[in-house]
C-alpha positions in Angstrom: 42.9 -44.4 -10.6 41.4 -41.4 -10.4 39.9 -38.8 -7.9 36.5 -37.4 -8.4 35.6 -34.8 -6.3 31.6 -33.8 -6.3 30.7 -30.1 -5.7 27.2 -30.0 -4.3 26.0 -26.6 -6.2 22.5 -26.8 -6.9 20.5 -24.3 -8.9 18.8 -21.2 -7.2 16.5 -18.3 -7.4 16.2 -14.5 -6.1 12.8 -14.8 -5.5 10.2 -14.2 -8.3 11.4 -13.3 -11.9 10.5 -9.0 -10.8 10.2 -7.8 -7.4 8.4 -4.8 -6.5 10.3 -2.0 -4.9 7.7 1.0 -2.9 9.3 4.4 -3.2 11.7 5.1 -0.6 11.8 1.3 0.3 14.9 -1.3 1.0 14.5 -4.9 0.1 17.4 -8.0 0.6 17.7 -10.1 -2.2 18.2 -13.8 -0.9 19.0 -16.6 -3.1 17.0 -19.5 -2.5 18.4 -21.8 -1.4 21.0 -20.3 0.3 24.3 -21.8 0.9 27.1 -19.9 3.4 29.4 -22.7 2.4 29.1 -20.6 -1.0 30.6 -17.5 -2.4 28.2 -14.3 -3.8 29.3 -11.6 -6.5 26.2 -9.2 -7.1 26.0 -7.3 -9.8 26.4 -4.5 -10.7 26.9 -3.4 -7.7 30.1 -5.7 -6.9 29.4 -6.3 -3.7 30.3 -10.1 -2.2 27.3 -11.2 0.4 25.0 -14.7 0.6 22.3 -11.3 0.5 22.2 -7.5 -0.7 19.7 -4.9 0.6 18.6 -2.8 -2.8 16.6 0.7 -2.6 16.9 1.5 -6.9 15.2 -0.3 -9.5 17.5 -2.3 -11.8 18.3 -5.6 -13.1 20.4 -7.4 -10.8 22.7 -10.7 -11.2 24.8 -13.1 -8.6 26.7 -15.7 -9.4 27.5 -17.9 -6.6 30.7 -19.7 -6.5 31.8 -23.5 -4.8 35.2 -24.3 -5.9 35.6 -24.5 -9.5 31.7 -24.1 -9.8 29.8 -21.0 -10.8 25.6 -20.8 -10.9 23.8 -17.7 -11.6 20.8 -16.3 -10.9 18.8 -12.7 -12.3 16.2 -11.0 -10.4 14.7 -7.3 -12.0 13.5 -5.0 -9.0 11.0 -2.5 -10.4 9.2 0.6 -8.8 6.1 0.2 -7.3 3.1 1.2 -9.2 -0.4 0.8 -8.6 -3.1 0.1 -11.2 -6.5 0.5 -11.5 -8.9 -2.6 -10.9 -12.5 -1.5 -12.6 -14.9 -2.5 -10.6 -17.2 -0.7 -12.3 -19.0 2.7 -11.6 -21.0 3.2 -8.4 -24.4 1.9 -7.6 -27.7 1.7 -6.0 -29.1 -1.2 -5.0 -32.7 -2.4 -3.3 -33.5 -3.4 0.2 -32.3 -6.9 0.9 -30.4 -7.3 -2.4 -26.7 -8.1 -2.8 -24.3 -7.7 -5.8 -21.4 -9.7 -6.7 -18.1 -7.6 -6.5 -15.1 -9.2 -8.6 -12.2 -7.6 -8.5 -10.7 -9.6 -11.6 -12.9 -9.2 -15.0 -9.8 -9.8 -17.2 -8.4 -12.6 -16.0 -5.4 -10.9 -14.9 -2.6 -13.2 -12.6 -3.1 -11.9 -9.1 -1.2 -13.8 -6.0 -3.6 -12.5 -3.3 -6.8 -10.3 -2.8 -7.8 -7.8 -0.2 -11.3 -6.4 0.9 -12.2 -3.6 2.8 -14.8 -6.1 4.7 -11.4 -8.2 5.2 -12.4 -11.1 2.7 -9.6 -12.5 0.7 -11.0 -13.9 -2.3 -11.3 -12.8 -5.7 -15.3 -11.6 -5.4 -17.7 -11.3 -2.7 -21.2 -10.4 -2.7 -22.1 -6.5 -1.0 -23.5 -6.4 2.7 -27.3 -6.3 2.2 -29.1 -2.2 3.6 -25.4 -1.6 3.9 -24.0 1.8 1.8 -20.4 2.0 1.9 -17.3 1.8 -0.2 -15.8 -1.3 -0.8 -12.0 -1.3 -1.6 -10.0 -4.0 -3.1 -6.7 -4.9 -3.6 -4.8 -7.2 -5.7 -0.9 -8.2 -5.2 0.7 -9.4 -8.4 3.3 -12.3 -8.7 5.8 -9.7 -8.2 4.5 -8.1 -5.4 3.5 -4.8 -7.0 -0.1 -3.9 -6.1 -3.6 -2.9 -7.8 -6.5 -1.2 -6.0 -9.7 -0.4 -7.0 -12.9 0.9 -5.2 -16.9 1.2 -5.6 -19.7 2.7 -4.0 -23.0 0.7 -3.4 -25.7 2.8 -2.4 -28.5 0.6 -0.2 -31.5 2.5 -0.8 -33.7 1.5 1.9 -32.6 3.4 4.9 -35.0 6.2 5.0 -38.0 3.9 3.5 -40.9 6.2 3.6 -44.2 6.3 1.6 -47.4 7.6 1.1 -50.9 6.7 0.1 -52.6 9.3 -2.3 -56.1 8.4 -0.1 -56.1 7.1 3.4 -58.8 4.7 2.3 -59.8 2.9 -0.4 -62.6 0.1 -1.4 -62.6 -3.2 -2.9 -61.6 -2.5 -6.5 -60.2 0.7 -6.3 -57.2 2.3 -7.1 -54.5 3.9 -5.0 -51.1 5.7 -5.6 -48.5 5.7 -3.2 -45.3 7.5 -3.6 -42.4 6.6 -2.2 -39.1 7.7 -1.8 -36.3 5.0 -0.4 -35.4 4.8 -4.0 -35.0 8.4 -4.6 -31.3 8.7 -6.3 -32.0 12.4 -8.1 -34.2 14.2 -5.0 -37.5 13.3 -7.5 -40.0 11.1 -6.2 -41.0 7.9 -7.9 -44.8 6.7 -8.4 -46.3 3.3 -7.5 -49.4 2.0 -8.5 -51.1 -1.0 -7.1 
């Protein structure tokens, strides 16, 4: 006969492959799942813990121990930095007309989005007669962050125009210059 003896050890994870670390931020590395039954070795820091609290980017390993049997797990913590989401250069737009905003042209993998207006999704369409900045930002799988931002100019707040003639007859002509669209302080001719 013999005795078999079954050690429940199951594989784990430190969450995502890279974790993003903000300057002069802490974060605690948990294995998932997490067993207390279990013994931790981090490394490099040698410190034994189900958990360790990191502020320094760096590649760290645990290896978790249950009797005779050993798992491992690697996690890289990286510094925080941010980049740039084009949403293209600022722009104008006309009275009642909305623009798509997306804050993803090249197909990049994002985890979550974040709008000025508070929407959440990759684009959204601009407030109509609104001018304003709208600012987005995109959290990558490992948590590191990219903003970008855009100025829409609604040019129909100060709509003003005027005839050339106060009155004109059936089959005439009349020019009437207006100025809500007036981007360079030059005014802009219409003809009906």
């Amino acid at each position: 006969t013999a005795n078999v003896i079954v050690i429940d050890n199951r594989d784990f994870v430190v969450g995502n492959d890279t974790i993003c670390l903000a300057i002069n931020q802490k974060k605690t590395l948990v294995p998932d799942p997490i067993d207390y039954t279990a013994t931790y070795q981090w490394d490099p820091v040698r410190q034994t813990s189900p958990t360790l609290e990191v502020s320094t980017p760096g590649n760290y390993t645990v290896i978790r121990s249950k009797g005779k049997c050993t798992k491992k797990a690697t996690v890289t913590v990286v510094e925080e930095t941010f980049g740039n989401i084009d949403l293209g250069p600022d722009f104008p737009v006309c009275c009642d007309e909305v623009s798509l905003l997306d804050a993803n042209t090249k197909n990049k993998k994002y985890a979550s989005y974040k709008w000025s207006t508070g929407e959440i999704t990759q684009s959204i369409f601009t407030k109509p007669n609104v001018s304003g900045v709208y600012v987005v930002e995109a959290v990558r799988p490992s948590g590191c962050k990219d903003t970008g931002s855009i100025y829409v100019d609604a040019k129909c707040t100060n709509l003003t125009a005027k005839a050339e003639r106060d009155t004109i007859y059936l089959g005439e002509y009349n020019d009437v210059i207006g100025n809500h669209l007036n981007s360079k302080n030059t005014y802009i001719e219409y003809k009906w």
